[in-house]
N, CA, C and O of each residue as an XYZ file, in Angstrom:
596
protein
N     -20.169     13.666      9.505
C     -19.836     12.297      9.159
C     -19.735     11.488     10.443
O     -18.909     11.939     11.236
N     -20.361     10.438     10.815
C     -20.552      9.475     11.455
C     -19.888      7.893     11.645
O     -20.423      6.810     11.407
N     -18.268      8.247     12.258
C     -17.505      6.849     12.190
C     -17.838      6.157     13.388
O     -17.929      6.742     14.467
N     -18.104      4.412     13.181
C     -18.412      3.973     14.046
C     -16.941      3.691     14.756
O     -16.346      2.634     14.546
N     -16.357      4.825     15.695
C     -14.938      3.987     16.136
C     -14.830      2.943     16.904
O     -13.882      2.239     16.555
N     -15.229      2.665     17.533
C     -15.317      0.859     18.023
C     -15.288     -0.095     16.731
O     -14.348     -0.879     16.602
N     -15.995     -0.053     16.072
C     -15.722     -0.902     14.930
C     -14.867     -0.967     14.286
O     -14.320     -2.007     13.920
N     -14.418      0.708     13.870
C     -12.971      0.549     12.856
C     -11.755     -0.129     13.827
O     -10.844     -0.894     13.512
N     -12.107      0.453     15.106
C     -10.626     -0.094     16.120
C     -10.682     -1.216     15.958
O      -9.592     -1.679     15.621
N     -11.570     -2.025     16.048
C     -11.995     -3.625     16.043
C     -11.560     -4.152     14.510
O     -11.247     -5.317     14.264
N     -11.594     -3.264     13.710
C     -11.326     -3.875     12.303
C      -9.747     -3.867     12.509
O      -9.099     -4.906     12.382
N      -9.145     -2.628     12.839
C      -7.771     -2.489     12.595
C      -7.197     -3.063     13.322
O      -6.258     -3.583     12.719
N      -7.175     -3.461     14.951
C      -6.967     -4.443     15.941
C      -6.972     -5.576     15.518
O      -6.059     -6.384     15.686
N      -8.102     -5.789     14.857
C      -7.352     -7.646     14.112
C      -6.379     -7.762     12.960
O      -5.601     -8.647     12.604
N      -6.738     -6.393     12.436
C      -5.200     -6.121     11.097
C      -3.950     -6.358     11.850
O      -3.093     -7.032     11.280
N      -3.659     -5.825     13.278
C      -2.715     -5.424     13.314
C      -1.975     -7.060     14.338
O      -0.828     -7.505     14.298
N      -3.153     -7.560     15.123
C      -2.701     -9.035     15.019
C      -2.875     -9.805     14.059
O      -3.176    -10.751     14.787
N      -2.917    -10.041     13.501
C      -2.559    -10.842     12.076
C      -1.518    -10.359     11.051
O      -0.942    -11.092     10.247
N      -1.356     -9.079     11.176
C       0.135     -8.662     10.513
C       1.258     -9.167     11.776
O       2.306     -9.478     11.209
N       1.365     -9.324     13.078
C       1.947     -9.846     13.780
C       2.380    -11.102     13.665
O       3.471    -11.596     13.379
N       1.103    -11.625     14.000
C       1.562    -13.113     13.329
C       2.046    -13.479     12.216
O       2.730    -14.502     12.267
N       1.931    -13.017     11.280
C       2.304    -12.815      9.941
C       3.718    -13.273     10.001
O       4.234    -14.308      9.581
N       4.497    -11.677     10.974
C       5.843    -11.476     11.103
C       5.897    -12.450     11.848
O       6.384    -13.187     10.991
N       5.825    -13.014     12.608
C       6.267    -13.691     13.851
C       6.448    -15.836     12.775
O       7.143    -16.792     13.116
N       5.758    -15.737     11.915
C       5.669    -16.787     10.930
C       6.836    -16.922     10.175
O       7.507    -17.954     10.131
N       7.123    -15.708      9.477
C       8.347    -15.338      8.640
C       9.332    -15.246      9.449
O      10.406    -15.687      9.039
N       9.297    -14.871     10.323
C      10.656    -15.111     11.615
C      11.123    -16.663     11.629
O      12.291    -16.937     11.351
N      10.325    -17.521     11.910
C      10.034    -18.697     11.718
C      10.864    -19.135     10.766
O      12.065    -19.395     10.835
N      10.114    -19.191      9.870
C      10.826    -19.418      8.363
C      12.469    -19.028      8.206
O      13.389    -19.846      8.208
N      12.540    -18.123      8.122
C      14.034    -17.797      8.081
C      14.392    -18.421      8.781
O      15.109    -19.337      8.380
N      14.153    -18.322     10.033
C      15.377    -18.842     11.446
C      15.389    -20.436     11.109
O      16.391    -21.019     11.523
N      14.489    -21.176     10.465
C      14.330    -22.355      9.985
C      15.637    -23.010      9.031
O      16.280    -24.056      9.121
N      15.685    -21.680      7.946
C      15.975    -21.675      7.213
C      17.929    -21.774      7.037
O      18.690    -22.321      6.238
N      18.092    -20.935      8.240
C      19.387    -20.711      8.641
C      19.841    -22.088      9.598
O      20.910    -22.663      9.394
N      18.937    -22.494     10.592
C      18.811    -23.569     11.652
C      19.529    -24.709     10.570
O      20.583    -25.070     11.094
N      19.346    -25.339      9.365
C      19.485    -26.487      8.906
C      20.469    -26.747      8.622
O      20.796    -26.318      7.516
N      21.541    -27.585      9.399
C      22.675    -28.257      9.704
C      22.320    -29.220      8.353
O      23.502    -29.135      8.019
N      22.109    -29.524      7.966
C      22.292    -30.879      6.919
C      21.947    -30.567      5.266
O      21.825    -31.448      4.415
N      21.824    -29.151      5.035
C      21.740    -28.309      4.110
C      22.657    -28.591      2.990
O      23.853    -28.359      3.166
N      22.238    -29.078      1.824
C      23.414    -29.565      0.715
C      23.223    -28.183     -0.388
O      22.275    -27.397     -0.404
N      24.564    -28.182     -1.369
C      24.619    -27.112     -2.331
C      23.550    -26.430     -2.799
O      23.594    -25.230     -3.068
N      22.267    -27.344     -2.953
C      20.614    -26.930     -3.698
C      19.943    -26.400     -2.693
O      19.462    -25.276     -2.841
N      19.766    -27.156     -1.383
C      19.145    -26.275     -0.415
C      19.703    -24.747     -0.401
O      18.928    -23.807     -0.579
N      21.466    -24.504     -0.119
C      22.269    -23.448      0.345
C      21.174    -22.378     -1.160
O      20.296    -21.549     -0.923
N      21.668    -22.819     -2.555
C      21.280    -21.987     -3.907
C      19.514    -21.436     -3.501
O      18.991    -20.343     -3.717
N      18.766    -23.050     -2.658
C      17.634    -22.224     -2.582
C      17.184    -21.182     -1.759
O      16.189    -20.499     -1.999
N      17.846    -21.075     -0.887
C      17.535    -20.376      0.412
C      18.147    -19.019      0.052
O      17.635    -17.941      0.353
N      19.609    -19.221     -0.806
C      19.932    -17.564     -1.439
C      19.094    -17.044     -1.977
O      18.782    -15.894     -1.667
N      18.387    -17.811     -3.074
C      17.067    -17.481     -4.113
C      16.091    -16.755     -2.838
O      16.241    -15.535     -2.906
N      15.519    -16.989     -2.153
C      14.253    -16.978     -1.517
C      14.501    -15.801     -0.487
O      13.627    -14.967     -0.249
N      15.847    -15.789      0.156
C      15.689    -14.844      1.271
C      15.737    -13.148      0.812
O      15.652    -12.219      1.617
N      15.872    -13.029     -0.478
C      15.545    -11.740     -0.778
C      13.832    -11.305     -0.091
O      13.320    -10.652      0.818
N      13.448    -12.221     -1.300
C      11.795    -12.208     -1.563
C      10.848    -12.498      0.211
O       9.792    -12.023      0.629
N      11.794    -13.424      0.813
C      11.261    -12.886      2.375
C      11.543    -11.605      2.990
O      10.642    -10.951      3.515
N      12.897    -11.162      2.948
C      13.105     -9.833      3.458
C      12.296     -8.929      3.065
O      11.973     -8.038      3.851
N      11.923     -8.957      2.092
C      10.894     -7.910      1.166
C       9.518     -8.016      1.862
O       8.994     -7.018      2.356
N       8.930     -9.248      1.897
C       8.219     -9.468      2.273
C       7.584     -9.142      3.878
O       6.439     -9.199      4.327
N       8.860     -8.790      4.468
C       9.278     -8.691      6.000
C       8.710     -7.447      6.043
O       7.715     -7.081      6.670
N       9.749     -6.564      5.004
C       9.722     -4.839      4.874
C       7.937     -4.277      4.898
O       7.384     -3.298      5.399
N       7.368     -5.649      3.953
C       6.072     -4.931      3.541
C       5.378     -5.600      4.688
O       4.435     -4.818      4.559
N       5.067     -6.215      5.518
C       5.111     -6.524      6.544
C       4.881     -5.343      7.605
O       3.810     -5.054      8.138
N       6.309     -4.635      7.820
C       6.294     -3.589      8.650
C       6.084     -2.538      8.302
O       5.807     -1.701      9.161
N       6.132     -2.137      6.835
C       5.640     -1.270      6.323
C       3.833     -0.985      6.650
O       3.280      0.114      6.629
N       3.334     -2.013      6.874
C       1.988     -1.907      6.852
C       1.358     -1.853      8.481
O       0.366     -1.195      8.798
N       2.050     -2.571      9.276
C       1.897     -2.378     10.373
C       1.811     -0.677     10.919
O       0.995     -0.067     11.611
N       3.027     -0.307     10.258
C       2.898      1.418     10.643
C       1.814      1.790     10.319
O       1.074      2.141     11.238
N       1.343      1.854      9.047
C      -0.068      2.350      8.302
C      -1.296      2.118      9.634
O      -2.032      2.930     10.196
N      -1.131      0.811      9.786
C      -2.167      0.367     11.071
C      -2.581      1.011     11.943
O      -3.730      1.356     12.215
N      -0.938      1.331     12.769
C      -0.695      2.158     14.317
C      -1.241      3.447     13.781
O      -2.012      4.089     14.493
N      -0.793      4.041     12.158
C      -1.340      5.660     12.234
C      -2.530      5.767     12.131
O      -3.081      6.799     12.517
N      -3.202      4.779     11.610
C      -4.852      4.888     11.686
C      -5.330      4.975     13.207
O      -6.206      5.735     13.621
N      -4.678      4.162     13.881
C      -5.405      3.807     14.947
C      -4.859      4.894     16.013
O      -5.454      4.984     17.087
N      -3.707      5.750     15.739
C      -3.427      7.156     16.174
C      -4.241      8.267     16.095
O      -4.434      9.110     16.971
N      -4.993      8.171     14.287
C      -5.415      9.528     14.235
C      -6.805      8.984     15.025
O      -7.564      9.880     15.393
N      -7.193      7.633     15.308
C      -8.981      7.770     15.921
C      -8.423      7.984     17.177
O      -9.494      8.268     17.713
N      -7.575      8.083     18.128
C      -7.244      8.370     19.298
C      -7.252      9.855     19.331
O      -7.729     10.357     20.348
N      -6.834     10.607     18.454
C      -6.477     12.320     18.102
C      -7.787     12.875     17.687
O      -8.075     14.067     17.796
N      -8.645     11.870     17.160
C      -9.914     12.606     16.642
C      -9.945     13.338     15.270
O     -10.790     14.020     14.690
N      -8.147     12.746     14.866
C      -8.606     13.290     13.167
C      -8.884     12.007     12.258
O      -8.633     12.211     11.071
N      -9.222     11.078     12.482
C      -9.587      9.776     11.825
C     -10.640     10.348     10.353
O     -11.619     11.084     10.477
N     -10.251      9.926      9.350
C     -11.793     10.222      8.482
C     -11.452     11.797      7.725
O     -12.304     12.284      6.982
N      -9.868     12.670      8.045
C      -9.769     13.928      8.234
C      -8.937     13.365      6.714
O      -8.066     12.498      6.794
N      -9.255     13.857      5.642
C      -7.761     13.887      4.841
C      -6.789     14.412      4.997
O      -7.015     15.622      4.995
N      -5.346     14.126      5.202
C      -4.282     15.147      5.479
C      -3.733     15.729      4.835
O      -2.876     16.381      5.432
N      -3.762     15.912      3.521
C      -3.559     17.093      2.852
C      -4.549     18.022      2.680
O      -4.008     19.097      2.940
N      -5.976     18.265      2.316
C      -6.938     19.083      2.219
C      -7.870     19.353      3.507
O      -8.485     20.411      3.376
N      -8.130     18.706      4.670
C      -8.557     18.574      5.694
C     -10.257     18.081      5.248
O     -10.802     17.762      6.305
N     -10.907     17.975      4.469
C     -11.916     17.268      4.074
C     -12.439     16.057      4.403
O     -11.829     14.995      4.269
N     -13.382     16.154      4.768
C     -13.930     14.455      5.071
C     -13.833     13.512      3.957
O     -14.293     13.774      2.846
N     -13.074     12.112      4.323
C     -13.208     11.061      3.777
C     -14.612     10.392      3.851
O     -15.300     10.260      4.864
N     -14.900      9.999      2.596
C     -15.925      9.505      2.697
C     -16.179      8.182      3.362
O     -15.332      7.293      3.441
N     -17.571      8.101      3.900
C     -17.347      6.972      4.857
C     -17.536      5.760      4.264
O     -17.310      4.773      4.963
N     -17.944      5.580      2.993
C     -17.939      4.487      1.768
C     -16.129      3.978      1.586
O     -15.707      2.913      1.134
N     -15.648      4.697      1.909
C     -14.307      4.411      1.197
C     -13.666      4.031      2.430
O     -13.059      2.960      2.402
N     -13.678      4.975      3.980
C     -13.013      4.572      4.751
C     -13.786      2.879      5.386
O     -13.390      2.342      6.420
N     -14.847      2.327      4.541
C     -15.090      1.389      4.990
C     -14.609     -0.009      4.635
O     -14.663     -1.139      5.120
N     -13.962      0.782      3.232
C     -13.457     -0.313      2.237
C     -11.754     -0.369      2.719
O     -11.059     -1.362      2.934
N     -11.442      0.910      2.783
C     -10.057      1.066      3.014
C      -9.543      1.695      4.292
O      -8.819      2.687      4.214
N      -9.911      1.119      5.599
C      -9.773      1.674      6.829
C      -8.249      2.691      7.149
O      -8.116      3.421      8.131
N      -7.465      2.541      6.312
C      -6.264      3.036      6.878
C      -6.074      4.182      5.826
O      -4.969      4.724      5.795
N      -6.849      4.513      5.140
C      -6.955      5.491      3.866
C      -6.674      6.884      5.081
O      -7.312      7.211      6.081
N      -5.367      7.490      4.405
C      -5.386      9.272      4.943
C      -5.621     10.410      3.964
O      -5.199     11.552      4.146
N      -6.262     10.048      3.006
C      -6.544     10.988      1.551
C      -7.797     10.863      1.205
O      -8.135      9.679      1.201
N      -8.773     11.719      0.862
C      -9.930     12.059      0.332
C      -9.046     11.288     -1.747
O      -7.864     11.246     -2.088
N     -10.345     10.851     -2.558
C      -9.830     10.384     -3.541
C      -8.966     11.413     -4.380
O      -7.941     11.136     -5.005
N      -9.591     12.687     -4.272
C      -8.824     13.325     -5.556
C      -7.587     13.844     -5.167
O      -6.886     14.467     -5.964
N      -7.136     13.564     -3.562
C      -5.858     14.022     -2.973
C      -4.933     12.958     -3.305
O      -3.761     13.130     -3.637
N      -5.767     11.408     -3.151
C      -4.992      9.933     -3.650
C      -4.502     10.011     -4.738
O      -3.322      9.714     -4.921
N      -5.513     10.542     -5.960
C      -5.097     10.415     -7.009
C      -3.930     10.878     -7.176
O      -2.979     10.104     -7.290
N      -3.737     12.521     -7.233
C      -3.195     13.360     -7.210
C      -1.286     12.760     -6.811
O      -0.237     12.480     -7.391
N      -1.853     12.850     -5.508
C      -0.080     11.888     -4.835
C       0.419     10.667     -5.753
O       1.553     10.381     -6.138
N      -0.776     10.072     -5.961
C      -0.043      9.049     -6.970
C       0.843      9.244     -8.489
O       1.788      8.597     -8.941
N       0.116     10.385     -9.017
C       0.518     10.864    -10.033
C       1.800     11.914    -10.165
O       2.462     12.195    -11.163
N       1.931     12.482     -8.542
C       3.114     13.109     -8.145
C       4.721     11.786     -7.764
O       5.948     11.872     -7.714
N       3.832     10.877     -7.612
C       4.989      9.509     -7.195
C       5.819      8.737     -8.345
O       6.907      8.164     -8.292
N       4.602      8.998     -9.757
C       5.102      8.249    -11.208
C       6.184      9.031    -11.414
O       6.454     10.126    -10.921
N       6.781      8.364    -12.194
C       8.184      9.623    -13.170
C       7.774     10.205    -13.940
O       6.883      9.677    -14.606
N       8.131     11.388    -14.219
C       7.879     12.118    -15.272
C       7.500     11.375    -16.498
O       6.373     11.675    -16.893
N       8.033     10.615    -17.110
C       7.709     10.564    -18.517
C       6.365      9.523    -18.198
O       5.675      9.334    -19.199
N       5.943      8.889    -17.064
C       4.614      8.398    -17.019
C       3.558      9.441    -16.659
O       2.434      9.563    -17.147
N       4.175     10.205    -15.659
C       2.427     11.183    -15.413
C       2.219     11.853    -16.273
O       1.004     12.035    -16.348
N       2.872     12.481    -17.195
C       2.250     12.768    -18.521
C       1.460     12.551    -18.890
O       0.429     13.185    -19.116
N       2.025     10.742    -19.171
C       0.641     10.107    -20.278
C      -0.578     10.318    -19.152
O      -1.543     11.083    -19.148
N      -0.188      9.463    -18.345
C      -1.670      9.460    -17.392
C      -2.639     10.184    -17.298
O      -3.831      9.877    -17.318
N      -2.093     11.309    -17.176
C      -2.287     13.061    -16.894
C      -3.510     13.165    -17.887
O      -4.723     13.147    -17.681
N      -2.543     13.311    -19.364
C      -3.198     13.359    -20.858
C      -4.538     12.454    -20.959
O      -5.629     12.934    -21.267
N      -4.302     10.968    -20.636
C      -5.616      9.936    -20.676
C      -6.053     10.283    -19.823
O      -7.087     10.612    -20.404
N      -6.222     10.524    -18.927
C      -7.471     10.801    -17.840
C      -8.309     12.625    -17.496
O      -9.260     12.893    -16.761
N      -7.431     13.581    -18.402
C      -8.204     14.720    -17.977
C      -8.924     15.299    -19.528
O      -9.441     16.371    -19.845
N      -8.615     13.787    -20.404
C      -9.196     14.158    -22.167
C     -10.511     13.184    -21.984
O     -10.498     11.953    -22.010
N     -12.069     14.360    -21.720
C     -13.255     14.169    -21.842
C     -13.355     12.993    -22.497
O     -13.743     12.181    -21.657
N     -13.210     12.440    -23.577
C     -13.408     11.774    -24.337
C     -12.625     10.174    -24.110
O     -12.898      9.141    -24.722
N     -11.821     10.324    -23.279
C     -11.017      8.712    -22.438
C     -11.722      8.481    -21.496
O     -11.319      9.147    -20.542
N     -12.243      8.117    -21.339
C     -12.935      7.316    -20.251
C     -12.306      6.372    -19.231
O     -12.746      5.257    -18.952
N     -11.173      6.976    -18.684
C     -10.589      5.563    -17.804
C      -9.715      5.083    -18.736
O      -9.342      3.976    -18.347
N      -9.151      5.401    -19.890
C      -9.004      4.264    -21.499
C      -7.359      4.580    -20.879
O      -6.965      5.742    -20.986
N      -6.651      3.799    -20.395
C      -5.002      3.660    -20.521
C      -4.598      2.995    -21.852
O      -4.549      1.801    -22.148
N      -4.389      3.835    -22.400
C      -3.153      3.390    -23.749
C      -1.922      2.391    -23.481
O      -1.341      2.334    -22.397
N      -1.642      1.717    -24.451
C      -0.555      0.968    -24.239
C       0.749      1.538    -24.157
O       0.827      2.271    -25.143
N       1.872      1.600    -23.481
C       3.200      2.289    -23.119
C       3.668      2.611    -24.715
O       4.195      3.702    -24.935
N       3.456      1.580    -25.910
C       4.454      1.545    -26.694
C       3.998      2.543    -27.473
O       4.830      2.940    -28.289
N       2.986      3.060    -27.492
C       1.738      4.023    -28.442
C       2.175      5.001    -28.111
O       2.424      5.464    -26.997
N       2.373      5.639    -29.846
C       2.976      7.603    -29.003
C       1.691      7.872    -28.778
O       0.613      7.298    -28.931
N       2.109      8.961    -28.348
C       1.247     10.180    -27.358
C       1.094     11.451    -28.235
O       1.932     11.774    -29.077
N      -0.049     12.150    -27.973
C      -0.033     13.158    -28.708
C       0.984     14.492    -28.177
O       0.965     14.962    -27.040
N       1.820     14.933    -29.259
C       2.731     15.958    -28.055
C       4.155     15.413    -28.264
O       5.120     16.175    -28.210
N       4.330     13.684    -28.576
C       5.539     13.321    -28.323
C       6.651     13.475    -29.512
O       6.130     13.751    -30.593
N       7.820     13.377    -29.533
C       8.286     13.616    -30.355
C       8.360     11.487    -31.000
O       8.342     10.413    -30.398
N       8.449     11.968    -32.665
C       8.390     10.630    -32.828
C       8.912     10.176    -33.618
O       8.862      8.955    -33.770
């Protein structure tokens, strides 16, 4: 398999300034937000409302930045493209779409379905390994075959 690493670095290098700026915007904002001396009862109610949904926003923010640095770790290490659970090549279709991808698909899948709660990977489980579903997600409220009812 054949990664162009100059390019992906170049892709993820501008991810990772622009998630900067990003943060460095939302810094902004808040400190704005706190800064305003002339702030009446509706401003104070709005700024309670909102600074959750920035902090969050902050988290996912830095949450993603990490993702960035580990991509741009493993092309320094030479396992870039390596899935880390099965050691298999990622395909280079996918790492082109999704540069920071560390899972071959059926390892993605897999983790994802280990992440749902129990009473969802079930269903999932059930719709997707029955020949005859095609991709078909059932609606939550619909029993299941198996369930008690």
């Amino acid at each position: 398999m054949h990664v162009a690493v100059s390019k992906v670095r170049d892709v993820l290098m501008r991810e990772l300034a622009d998630l900067h700026a990003e943060s460095r915007r939302l810094d902004r904002r808040v400190g704005a937000m706190h800064d305003a001396d002339d702030r009446d009862s509706i401003d104070h109610a709005q700024s309670d409302s909102i600074e959750p949904v920035l902090y969050e926003l902050g988290t996912q923010i830095f949450e993603r930045i990490a993702v960035v640095k580990e991509a741009l770790e493993r092309l320094d290490n030479g396992c870039y493209g390596i899935c880390v659970d099965c050691d298999a090549h990622i395909p280079q279709g996918r790492l082109e779409i999704v540069p920071c991808v560390v899972r071959c698909l059926p390892c993605q899948e897999q983790a994802e379905l280990e992440r749902l709660p129990k009473r969802y990977s079930r269903r999932f489980e059930y719709t997707f390994n029955e020949p005859s579903a095609s991709l078909h997600v059932p609606r939550l409220n619909q029993p299941f075959p198996g369930d008690l009812v």
